[in-house]
N, C-alpha and C positions, 0 to 999 in steps of 0.2 A: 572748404576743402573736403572733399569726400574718400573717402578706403573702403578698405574690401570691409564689408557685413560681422559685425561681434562675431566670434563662435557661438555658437550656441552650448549653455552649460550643460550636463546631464539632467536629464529628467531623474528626480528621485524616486525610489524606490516606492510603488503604490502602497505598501506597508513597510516605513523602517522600522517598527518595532516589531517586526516578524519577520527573520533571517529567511533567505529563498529556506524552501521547503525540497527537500530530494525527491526526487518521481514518484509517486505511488507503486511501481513497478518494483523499485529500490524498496521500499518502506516494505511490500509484503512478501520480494524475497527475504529480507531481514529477519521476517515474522517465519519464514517456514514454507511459504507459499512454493511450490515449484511452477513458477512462473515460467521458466525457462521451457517446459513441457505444453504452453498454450501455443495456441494461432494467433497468428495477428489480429485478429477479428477478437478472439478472444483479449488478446491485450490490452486492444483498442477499449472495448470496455472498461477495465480496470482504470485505465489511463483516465477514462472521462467519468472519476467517483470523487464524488464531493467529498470535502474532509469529514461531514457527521459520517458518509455512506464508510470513508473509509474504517473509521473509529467504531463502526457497529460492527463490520466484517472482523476486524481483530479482535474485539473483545469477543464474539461468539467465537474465533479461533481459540481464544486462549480458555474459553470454557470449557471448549468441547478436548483440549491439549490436556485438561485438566482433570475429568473423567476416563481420556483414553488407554493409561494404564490398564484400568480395573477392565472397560470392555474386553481388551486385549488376553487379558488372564481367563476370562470368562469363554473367551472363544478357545485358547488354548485347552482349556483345562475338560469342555462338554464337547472337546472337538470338531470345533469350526461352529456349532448350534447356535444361534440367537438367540436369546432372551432378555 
């Protein structure tokens, strides 16, 4: 006696021990990024960074987040001058 074909079950997940991940798009608006302010072309890149690539960009974000006070006061204070 023959019937219709098993379902087929889900494929699991290629990592269960690593919950989906949110977009990189998501992840560096979160960080600060105005992402919303690229092109698509520009997105498009963002979109296609590996997680080291993306982990390098944030932490040089939050380094550079982290000096930007003091730049900030320094332009303020020699009026707009670099140094």
């Amino acid at each position: 006696m023959t019937g219709p074909p098993p379902h087929p079950s889900p494929s699991p997940s290629p990592h269960p021990s690593h919950p989906e991940q949110p977009p990189v798009e998501a992840v560096l608006y979160e960080a600060g990024f105005p992402v919303d302010l690229l092109t698509e072309e520009q997105r498009l890149v963002l979109s296609e960074l590996t997680p080291q690539e993306l982990t390098l960009l944030l932490d040089v974000k939050n380094r550079l987040d982290a000096v930007g006070p003091e730049v900030q006061a320094h332009g303020e204070i020699a009026g707009g001058a670099l140094f």
